[in-house]
CHARMM-style PDB file with segment names, atoms N, HN, CA, C and O in Angstrom:
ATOM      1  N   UNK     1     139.914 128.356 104.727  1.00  0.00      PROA
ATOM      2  CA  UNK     1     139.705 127.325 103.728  1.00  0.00      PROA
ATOM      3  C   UNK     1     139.405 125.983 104.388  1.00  0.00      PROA
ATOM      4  O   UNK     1     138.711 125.081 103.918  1.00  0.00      PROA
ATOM      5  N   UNK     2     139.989 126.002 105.457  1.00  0.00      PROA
ATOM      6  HN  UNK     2     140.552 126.734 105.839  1.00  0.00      PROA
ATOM      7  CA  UNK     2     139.815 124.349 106.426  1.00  0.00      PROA
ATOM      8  C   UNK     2     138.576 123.995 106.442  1.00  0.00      PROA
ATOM      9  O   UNK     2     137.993 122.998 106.015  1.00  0.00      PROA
ATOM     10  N   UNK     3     138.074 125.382 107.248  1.00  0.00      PROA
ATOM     11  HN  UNK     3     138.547 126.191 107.595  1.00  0.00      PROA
ATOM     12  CA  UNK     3     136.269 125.328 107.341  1.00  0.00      PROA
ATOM     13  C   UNK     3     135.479 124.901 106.455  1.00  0.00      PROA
ATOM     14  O   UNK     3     134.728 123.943 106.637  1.00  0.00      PROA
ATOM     15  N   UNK     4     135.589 125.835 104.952  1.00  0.00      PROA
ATOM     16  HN  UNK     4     136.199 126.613 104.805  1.00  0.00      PROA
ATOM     17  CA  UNK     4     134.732 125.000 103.890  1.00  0.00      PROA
ATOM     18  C   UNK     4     134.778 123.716 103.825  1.00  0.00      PROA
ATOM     19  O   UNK     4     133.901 122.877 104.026  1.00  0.00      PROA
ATOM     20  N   UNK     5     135.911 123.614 103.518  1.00  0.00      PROA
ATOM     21  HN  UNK     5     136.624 124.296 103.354  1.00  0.00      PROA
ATOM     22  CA  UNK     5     135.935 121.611 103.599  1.00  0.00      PROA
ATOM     23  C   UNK     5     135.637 121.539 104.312  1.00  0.00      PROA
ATOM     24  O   UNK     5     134.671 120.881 103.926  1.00  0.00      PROA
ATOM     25  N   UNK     6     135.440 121.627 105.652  1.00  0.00      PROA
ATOM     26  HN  UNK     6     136.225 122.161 105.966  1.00  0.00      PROA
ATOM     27  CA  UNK     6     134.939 120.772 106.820  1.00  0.00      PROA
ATOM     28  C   UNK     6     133.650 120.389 106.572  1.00  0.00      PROA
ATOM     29  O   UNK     6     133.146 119.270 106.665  1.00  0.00      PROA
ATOM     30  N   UNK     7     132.876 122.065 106.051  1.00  0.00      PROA
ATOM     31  HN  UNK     7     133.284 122.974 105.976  1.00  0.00      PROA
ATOM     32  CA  UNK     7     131.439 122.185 105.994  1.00  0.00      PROA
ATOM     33  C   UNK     7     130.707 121.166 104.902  1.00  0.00      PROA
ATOM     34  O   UNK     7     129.679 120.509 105.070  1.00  0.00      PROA
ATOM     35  N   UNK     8     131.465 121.235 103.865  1.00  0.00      PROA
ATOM     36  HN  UNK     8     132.299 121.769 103.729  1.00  0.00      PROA
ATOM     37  CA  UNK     8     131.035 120.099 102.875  1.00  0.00      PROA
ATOM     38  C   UNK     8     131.341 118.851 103.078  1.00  0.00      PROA
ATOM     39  O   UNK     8     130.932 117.938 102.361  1.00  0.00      PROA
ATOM     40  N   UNK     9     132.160 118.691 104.173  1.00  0.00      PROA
ATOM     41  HN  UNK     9     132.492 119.434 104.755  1.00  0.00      PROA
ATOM     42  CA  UNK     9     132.484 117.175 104.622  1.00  0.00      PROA
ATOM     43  C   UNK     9     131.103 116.446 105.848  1.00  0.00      PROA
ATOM     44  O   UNK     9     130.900 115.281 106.188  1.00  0.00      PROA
ATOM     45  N   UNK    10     130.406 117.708 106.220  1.00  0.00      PROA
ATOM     46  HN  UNK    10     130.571 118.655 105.944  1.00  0.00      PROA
ATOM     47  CA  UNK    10     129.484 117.326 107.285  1.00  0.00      PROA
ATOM     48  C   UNK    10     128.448 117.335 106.543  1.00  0.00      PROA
ATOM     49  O   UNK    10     127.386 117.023 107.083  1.00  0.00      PROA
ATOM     50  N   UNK    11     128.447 117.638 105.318  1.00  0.00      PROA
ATOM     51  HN  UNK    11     129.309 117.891 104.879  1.00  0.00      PROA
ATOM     52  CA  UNK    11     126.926 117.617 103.932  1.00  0.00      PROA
ATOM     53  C   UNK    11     127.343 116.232 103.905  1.00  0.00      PROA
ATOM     54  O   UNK    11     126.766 115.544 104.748  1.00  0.00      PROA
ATOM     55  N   UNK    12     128.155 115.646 103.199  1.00  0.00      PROA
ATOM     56  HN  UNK    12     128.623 116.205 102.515  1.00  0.00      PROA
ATOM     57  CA  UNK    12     128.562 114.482 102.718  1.00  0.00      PROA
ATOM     58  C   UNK    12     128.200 113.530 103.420  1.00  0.00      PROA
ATOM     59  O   UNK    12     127.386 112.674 103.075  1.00  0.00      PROA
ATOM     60  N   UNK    13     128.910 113.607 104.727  1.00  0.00      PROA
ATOM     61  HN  UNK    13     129.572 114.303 105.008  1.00  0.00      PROA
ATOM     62  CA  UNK    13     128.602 113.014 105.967  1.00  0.00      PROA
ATOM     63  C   UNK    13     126.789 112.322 106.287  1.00  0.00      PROA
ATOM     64  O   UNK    13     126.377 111.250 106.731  1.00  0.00      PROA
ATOM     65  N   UNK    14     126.154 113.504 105.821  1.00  0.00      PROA
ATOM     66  HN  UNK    14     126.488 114.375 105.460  1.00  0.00      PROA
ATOM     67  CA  UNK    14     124.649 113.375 105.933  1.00  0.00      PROA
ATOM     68  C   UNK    14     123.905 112.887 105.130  1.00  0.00      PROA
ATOM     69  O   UNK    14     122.767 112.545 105.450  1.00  0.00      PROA
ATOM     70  N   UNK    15     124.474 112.719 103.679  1.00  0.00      PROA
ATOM     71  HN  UNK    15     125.399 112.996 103.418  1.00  0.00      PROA
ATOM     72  CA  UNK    15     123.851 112.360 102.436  1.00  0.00      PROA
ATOM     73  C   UNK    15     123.575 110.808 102.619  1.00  0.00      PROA
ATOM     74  O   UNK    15     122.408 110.419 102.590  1.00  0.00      PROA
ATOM     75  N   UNK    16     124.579 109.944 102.799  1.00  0.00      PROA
ATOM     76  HN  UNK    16     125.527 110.261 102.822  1.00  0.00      PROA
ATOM     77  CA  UNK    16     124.894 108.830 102.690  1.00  0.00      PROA
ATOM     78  C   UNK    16     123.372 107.718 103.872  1.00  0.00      PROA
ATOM     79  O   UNK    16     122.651 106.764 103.581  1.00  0.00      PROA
ATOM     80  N   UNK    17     123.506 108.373 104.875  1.00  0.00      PROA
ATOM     81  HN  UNK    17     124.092 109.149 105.111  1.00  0.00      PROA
ATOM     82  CA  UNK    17     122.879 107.725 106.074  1.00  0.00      PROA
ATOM     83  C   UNK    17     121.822 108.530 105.428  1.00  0.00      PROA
ATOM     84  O   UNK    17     121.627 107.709 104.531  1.00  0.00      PROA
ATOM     85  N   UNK    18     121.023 109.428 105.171  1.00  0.00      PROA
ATOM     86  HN  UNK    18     121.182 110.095 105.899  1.00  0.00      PROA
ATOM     87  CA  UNK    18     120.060 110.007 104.740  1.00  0.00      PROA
ATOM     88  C   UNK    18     119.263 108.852 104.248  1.00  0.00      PROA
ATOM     89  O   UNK    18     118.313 108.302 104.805  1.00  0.00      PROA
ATOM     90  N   UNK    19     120.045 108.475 102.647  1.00  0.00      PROA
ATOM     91  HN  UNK    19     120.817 108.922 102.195  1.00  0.00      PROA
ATOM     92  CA  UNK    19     119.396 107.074 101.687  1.00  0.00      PROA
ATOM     93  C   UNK    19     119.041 106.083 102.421  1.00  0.00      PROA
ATOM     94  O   UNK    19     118.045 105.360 102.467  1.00  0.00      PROA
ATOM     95  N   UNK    20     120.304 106.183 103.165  1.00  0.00      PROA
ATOM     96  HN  UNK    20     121.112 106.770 103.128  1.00  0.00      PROA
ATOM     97  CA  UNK    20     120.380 104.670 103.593  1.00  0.00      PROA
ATOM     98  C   UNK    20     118.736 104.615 105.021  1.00  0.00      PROA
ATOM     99  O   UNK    20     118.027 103.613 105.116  1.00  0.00      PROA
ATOM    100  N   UNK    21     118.595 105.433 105.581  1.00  0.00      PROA
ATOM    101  HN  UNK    21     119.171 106.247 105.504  1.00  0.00      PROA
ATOM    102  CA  UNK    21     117.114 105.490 106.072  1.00  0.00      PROA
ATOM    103  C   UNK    21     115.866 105.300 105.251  1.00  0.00      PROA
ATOM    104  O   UNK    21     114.750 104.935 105.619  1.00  0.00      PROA
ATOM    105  N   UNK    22     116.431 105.721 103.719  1.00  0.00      PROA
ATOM    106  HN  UNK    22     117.338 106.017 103.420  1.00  0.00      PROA
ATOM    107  CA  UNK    22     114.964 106.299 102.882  1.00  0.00      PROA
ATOM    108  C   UNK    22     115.055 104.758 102.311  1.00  0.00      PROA
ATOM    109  O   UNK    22     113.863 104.467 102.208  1.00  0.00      PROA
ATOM    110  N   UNK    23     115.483 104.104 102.068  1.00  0.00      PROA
ATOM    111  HN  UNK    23     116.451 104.340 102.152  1.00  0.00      PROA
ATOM    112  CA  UNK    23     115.748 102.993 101.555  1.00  0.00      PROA
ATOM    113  C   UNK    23     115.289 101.784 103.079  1.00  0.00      PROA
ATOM    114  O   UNK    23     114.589 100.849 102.690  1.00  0.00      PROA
ATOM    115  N   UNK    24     115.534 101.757 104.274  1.00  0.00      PROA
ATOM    116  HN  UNK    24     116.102 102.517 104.590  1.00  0.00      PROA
ATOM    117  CA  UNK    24     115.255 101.113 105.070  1.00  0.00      PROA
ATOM    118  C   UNK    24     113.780 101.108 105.571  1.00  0.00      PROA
ATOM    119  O   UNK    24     113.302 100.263 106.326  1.00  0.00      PROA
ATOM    120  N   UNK    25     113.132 102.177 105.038  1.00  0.00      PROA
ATOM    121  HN  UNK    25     113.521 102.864 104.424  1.00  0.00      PROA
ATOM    122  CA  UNK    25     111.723 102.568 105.480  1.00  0.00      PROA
ATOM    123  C   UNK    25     110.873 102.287 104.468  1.00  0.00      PROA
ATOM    124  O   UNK    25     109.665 102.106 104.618  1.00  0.00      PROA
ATOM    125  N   UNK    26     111.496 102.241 103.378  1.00  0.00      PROA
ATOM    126  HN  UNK    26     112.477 102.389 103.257  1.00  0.00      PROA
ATOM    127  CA  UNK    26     110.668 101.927 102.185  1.00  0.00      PROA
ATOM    128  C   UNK    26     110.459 100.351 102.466  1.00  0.00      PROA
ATOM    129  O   UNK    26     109.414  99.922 102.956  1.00  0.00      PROA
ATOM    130  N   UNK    27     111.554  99.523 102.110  1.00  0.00      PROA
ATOM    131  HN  UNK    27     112.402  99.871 101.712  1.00  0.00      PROA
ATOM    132  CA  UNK    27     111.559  98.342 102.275  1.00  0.00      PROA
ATOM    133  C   UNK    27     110.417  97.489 103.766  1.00  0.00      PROA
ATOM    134  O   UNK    27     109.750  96.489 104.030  1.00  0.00      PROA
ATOM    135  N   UNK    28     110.921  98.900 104.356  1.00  0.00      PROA
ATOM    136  HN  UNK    28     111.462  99.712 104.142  1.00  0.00      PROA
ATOM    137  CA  UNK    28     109.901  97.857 105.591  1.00  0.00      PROA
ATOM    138  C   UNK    28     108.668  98.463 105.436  1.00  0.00      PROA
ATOM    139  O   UNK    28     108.243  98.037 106.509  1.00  0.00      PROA
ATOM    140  N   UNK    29     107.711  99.118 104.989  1.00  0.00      PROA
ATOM    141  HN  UNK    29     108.056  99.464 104.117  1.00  0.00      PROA
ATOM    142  CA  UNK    29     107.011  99.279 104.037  1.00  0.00      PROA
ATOM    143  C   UNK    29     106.054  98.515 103.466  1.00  0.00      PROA
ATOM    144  O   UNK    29     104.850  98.277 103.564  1.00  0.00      PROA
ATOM    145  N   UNK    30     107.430  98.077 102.554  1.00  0.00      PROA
ATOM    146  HN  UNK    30     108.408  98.270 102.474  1.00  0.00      PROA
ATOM    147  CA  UNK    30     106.998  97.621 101.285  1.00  0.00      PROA
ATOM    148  C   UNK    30     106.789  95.631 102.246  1.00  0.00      PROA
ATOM    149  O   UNK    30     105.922  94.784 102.031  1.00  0.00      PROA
ATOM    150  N   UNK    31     107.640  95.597 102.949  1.00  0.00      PROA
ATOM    151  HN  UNK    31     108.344  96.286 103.123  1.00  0.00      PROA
ATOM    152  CA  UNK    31     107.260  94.458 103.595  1.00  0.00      PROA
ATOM    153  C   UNK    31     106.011  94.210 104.134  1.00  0.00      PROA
ATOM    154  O   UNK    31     105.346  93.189 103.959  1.00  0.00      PROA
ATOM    155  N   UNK    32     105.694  95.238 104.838  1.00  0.00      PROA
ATOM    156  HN  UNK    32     106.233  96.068 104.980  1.00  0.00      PROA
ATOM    157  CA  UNK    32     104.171  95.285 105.778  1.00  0.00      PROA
ATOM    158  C   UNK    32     103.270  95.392 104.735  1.00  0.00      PROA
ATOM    159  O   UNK    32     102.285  94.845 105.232  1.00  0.00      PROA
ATOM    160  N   UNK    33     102.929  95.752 103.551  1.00  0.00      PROA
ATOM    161  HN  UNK    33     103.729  96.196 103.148  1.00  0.00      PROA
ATOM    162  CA  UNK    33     102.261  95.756 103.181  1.00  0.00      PROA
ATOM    163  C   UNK    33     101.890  94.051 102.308  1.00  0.00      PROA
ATOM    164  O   UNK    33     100.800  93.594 101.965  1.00  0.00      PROA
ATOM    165  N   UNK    34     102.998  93.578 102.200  1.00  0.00      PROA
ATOM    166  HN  UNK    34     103.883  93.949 102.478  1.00  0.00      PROA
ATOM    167  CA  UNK    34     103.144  91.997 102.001  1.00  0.00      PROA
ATOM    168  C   UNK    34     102.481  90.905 102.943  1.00  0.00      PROA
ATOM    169  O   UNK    34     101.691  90.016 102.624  1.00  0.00      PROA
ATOM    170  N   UNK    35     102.990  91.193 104.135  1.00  0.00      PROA
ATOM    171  HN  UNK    35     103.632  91.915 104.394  1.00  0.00      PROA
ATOM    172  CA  UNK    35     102.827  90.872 105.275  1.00  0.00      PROA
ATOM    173  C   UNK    35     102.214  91.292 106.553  1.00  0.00      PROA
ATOM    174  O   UNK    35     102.866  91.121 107.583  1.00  0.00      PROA
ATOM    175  N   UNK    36     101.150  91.772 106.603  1.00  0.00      PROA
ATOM    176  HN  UNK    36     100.620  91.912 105.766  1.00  0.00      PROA
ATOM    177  CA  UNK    36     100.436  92.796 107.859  1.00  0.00      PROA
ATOM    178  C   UNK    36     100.719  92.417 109.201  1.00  0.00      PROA
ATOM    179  O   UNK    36     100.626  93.189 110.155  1.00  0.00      PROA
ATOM    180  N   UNK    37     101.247  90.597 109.308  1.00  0.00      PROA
ATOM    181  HN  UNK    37     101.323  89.969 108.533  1.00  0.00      PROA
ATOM    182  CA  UNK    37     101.113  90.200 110.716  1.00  0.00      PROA
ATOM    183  C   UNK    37     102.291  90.346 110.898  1.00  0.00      PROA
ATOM    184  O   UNK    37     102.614  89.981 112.029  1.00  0.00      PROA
ATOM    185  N   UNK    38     103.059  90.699 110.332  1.00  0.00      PROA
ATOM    186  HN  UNK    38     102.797  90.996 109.414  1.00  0.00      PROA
ATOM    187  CA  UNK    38     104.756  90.844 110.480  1.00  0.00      PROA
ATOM    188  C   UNK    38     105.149  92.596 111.281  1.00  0.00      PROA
ATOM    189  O   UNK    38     106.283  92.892 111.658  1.00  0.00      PROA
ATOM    190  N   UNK    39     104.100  93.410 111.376  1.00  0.00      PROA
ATOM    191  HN  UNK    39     103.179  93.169 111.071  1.00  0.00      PROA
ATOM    192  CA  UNK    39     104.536  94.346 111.428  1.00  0.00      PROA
ATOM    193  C   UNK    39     105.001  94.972 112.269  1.00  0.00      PROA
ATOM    194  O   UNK    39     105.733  95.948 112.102  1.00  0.00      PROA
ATOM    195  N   UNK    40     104.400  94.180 114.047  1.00  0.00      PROA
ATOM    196  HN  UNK    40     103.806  93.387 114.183  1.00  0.00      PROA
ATOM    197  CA  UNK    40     105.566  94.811 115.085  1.00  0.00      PROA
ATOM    198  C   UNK    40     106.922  94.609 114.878  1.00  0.00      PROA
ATOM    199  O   UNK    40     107.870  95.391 114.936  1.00  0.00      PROA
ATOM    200  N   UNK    41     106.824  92.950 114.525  1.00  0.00      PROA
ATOM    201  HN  UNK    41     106.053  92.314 114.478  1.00  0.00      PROA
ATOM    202  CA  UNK    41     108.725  92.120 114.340  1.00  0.00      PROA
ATOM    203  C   UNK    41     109.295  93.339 113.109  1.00  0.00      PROA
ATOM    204  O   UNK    41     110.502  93.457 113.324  1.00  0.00      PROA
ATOM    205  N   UNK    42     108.971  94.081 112.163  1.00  0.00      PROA
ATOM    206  HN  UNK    42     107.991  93.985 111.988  1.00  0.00      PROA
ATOM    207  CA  UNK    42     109.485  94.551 111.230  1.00  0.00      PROA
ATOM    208  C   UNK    42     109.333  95.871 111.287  1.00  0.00      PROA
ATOM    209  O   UNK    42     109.681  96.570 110.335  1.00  0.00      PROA
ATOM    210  N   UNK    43     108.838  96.352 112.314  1.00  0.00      PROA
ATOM    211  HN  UNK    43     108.555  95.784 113.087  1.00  0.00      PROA
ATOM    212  CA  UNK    43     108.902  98.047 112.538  1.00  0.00      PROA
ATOM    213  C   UNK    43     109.945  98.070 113.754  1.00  0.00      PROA
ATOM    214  O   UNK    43     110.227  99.220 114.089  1.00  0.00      PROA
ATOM    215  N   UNK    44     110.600  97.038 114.511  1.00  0.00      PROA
ATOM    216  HN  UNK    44     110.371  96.104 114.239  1.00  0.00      PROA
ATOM    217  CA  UNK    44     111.432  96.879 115.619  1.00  0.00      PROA
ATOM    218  C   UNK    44     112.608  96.745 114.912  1.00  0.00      PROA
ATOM    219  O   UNK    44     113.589  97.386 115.290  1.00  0.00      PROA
ATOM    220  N   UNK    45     112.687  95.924 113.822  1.00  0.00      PROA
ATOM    221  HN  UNK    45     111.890  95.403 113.515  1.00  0.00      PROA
ATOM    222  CA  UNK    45     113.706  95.524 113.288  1.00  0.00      PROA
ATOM    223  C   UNK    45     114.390  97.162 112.456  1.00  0.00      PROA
ATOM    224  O   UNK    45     115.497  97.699 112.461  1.00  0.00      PROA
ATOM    225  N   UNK    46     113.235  97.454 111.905  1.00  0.00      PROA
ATOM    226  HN  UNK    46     112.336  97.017 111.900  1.00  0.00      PROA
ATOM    227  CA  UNK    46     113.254  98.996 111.003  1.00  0.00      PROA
ATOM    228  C   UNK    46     114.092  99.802 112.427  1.00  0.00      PROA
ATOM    229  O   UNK    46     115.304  99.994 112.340  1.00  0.00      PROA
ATOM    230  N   UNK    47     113.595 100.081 113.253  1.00  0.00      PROA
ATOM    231  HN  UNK    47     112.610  99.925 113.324  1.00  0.00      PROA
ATOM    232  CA  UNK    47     114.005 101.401 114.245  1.00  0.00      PROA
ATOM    233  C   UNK    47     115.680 100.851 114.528  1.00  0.00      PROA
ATOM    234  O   UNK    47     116.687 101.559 114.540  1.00  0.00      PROA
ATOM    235  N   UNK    48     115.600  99.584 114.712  1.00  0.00      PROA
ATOM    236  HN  UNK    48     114.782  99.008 114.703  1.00  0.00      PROA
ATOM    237  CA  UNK    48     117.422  99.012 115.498  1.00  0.00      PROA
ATOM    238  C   UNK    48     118.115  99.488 113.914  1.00  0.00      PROA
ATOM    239  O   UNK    48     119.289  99.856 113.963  1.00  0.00      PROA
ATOM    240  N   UNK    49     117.535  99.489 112.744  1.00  0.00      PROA
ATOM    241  HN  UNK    49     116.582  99.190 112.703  1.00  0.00      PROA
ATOM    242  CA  UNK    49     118.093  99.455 111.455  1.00  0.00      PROA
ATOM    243  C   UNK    49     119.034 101.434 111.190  1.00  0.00      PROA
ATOM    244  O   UNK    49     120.066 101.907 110.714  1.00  0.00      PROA
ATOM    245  N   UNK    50     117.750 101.897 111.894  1.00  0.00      PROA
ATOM    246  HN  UNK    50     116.911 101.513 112.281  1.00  0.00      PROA
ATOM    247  CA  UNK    50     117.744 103.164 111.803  1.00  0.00      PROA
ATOM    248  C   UNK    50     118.635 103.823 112.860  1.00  0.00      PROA
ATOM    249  O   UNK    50     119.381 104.786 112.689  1.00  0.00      PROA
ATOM    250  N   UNK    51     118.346 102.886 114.376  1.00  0.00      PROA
ATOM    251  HN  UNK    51     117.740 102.104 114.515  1.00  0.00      PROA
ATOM    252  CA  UNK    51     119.356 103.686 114.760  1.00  0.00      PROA
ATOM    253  C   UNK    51     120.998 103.425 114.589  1.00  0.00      PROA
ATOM    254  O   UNK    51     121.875 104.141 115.073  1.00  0.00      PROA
ATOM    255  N   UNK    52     121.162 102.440 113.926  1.00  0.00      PROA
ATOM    256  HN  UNK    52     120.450 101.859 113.533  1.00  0.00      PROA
ATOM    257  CA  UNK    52     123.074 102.446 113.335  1.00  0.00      PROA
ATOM    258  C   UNK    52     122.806 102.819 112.144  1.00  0.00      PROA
ATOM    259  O   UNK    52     123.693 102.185 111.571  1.00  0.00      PROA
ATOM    260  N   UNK    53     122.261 103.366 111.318  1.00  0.00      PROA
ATOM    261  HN  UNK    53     121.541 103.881 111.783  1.00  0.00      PROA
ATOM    262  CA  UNK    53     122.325 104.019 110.544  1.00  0.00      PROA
ATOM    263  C   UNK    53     122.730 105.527 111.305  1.00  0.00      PROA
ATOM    264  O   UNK    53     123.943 105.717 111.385  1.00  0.00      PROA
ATOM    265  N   UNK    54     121.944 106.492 111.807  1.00  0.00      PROA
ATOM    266  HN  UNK    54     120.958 106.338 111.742  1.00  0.00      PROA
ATOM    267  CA  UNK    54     121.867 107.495 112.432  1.00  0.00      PROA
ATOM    268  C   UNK    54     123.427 107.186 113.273  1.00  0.00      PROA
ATOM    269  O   UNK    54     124.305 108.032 113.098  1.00  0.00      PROA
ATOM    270  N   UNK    55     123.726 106.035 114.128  1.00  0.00      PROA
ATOM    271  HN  UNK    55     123.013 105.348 114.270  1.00  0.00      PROA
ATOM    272  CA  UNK    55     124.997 106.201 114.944  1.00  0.00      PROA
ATOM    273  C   UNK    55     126.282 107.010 114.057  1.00  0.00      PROA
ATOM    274  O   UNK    55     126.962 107.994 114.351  1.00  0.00      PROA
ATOM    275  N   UNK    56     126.267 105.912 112.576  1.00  0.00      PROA
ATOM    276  HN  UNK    56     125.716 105.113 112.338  1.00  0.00      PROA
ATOM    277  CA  UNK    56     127.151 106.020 111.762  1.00  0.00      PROA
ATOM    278  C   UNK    56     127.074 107.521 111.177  1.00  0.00      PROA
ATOM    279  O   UNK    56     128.180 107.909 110.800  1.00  0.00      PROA
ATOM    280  N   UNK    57     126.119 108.381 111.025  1.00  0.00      PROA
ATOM    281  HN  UNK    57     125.221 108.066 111.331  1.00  0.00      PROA
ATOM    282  CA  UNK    57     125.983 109.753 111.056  1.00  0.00      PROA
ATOM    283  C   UNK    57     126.506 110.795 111.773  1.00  0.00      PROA
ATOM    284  O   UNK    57     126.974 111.886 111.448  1.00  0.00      PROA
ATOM    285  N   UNK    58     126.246 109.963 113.322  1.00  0.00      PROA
ATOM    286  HN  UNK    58     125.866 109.077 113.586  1.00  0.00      PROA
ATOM    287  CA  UNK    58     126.983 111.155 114.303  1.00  0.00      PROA
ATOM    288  C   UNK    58     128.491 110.767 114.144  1.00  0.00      PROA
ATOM    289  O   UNK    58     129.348 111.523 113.685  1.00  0.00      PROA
ATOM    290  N   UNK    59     128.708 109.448 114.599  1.00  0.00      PROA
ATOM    291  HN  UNK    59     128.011 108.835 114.972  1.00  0.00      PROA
ATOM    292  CA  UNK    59     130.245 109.378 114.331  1.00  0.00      PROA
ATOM    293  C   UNK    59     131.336 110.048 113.273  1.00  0.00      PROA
ATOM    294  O   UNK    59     132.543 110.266 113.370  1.00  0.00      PROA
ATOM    295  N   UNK    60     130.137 110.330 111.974  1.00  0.00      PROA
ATOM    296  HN  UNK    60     129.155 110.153 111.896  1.00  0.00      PROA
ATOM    297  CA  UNK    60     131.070 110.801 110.696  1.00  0.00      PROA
ATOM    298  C   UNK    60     131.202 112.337 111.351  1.00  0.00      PROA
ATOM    299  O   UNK    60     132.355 112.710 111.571  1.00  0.00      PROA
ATOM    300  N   UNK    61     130.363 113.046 111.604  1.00  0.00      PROA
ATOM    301  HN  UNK    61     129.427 112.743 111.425  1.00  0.00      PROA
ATOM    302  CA  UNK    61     130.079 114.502 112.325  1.00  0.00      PROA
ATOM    303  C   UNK    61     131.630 114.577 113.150  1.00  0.00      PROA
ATOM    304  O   UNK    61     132.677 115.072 112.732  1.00  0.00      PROA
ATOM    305  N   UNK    62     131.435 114.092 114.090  1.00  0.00      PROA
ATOM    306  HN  UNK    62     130.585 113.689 114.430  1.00  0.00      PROA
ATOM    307  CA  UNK    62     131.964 114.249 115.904  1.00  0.00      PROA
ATOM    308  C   UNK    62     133.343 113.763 115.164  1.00  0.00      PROA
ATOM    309  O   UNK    62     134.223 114.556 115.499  1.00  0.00      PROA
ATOM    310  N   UNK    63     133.898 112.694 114.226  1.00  0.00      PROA
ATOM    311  HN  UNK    63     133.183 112.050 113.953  1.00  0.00      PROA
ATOM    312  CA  UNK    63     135.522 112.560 113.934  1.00  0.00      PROA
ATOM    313  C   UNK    63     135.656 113.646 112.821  1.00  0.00      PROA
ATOM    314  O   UNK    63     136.857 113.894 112.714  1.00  0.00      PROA
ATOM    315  N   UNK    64     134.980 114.340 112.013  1.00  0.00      PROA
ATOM    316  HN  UNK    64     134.005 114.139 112.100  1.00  0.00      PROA
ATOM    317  CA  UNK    64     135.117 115.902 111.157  1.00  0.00      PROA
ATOM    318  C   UNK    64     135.060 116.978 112.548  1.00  0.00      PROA
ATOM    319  O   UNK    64     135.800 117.950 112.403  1.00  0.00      PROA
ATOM    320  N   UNK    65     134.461 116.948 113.574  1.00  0.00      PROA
ATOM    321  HN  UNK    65     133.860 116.158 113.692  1.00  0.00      PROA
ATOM    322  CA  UNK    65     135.339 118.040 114.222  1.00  0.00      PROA
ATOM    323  C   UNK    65     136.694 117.624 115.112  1.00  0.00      PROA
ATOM    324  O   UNK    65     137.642 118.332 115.452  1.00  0.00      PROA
ATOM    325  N   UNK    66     136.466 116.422 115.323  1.00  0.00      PROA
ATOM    326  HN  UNK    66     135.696 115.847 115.046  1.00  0.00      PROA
ATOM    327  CA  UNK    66     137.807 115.511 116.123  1.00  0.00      PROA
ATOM    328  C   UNK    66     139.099 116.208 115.249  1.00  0.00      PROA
ATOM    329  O   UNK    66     139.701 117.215 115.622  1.00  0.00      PROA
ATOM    330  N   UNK    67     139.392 115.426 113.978  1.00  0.00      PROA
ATOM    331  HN  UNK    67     138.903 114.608 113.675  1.00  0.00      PROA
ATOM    332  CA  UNK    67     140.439 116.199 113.163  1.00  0.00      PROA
ATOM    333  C   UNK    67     139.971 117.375 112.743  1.00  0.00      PROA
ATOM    334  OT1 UNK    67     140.686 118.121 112.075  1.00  0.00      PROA
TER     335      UNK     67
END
């Protein structure tokens, strides 16, 4: 029984940072298309955005097998 929960705790885990990418990519996006000369400063800004998004992903993972 531990396992199931675990397993739906590492879905959960993934859902959250999922949006939160689909939502960070849109926006920068939706920026560049506002702004064209903005788009190295705002595709740099997008990737640093993405990768603590993604950190906060593994961390939820790696402390669900920790406990």
């Amino acid at each position: 029984m531990t396992g199931n929960i675990a397993t739906v705790g590492y879905g959960l885990a993934a859902i959250g940072p999922g949006i939160g990418i689909g939502i960070i990519v849109g926006k920068t996006a939706e920026a560049m298309a506002r702004q064209p000369e903005l788009r190295g400063q705002l595709q740099t800004t997008m990737f640093i955005g993405i990768a603590f998004t993604e950190i906060l992903t593994l961390l939820a993972i790696v402390t669900g097998f920790i406990f």
